[in-house]
ZADO-1210 file (C-alpha; in nm, 4 decimals, padded with zeros to 6 digits):
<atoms>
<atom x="01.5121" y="-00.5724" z="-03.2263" code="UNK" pos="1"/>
<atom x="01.5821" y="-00.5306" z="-02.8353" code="UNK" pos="2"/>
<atom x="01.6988" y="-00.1719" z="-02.8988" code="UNK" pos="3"/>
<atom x="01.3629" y="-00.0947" z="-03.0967" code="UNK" pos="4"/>
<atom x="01.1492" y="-00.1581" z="-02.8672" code="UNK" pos="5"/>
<atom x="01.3588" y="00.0426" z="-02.5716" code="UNK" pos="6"/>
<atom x="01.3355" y="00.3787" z="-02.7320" code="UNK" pos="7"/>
<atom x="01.1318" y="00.6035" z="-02.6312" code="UNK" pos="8"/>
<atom x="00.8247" y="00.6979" z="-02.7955" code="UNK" pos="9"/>
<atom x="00.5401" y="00.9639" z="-02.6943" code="UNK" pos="10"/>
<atom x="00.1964" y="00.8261" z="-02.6413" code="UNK" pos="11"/>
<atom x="-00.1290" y="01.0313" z="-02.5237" code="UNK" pos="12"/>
<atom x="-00.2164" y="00.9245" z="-02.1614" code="UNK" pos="13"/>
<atom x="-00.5423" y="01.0856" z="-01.9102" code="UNK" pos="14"/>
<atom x="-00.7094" y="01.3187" z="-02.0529" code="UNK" pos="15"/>
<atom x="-00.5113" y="01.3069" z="-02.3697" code="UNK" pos="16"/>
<atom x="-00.1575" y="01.4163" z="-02.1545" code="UNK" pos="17"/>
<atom x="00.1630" y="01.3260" z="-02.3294" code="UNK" pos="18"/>
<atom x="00.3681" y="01.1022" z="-02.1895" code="UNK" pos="19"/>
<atom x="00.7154" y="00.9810" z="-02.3126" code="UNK" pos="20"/>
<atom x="00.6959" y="00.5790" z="-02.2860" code="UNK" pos="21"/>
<atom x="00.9799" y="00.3464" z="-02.2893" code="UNK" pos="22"/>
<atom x="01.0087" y="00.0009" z="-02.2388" code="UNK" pos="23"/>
<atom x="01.3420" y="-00.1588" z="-02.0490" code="UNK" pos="24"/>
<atom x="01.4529" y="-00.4971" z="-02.0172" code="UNK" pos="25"/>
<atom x="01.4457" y="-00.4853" z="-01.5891" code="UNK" pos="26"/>
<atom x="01.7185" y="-00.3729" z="-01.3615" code="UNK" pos="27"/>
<atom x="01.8538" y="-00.4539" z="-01.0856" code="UNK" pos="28"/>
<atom x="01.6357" y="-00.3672" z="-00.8357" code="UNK" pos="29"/>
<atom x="01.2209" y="-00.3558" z="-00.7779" code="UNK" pos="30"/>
<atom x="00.9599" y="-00.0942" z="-00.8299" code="UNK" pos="31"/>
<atom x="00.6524" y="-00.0996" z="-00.7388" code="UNK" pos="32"/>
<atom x="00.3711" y="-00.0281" z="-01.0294" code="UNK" pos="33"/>
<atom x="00.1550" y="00.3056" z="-00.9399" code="UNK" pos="34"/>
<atom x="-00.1305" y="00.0875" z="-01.1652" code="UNK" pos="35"/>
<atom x="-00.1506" y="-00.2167" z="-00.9082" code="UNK" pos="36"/>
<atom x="00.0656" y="-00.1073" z="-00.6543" code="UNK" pos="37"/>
<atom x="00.2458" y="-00.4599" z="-00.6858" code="UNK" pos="38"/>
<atom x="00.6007" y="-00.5144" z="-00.7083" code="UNK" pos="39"/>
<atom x="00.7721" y="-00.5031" z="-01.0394" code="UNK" pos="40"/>
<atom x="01.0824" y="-00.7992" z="-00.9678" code="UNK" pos="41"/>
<atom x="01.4294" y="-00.6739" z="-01.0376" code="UNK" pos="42"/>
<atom x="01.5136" y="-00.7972" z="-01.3675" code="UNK" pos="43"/>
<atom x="01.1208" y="-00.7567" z="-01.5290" code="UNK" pos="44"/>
<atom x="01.0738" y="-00.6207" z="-01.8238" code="UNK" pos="45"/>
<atom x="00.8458" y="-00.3484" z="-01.7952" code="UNK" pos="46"/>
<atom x="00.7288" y="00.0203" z="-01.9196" code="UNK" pos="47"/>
<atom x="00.9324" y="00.3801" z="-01.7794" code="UNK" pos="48"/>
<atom x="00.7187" y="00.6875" z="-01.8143" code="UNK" pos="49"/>
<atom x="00.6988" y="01.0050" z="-01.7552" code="UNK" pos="50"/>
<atom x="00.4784" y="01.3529" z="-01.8678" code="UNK" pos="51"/>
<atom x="00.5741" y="01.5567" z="-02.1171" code="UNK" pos="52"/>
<atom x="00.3380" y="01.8209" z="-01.9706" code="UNK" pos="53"/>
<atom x="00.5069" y="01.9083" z="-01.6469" code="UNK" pos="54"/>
<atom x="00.4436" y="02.2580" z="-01.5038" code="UNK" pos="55"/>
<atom x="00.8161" y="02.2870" z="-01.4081" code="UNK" pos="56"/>
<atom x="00.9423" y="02.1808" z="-01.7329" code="UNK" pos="57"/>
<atom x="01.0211" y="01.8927" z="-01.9040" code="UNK" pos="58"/>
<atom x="01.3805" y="01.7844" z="-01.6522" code="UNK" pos="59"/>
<atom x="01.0992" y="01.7763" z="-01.3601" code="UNK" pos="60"/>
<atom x="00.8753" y="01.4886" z="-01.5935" code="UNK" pos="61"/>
<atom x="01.1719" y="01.2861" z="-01.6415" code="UNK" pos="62"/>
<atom x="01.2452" y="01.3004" z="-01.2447" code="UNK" pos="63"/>
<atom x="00.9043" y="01.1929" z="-01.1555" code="UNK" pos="64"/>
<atom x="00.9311" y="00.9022" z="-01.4682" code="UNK" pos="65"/>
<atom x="00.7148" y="00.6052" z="-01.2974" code="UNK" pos="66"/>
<atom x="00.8049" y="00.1789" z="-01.3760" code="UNK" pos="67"/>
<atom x="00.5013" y="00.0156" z="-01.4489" code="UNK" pos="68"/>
<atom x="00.3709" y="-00.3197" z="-01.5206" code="UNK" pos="69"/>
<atom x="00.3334" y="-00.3790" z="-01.9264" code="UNK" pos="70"/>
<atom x="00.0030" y="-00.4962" z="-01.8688" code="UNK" pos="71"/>
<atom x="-00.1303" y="-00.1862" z="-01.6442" code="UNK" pos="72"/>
<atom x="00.0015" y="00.0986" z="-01.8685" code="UNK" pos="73"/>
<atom x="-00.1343" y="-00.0937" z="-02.1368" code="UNK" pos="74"/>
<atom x="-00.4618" y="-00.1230" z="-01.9700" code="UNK" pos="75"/>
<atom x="-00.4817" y="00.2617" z="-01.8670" code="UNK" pos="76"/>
<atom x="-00.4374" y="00.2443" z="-01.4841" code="UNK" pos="77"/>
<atom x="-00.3567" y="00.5839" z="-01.4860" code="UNK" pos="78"/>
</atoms>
């Protein structure tokens, strides 16, 4: 069921942007969440994403992918 939930899935975000969303278990080191700006601890579960809309094509999205808190890309912090 672990695997499930990690794939990635495409979800409208601002102004009805798409965004690929994935969530991952944690790694091994922190991130901070662009929703809070808080830290994200290493080893947090928590939500990767990225646009699907970016003007330099869909590689650049993916580098510029963003770790967020659950609760804050659930909430819409955009």
């Amino acid at each position: 069921m672990d695997r499930l939930s990690s794939l990635p899935r495409t979800q409208a975000g601002p102004g009805g942007a798409q965004f690929t969303v994935r969530q991952v278990r944690g790694g091994g080191k922190p991130y901070i969440c662009p929703g809070c700006n808080q830290t994200i601890p290493a080893g947090t579960p928590h939500i990767v994403a990225w646009s699907n809309e970016s003007l330099f094509g869909p590689e650049r999205g993916l580098e510029e992918r963003r770790h967020w808190h659950t609760s804050c890309w659930e909430r819409g912090l955009w």
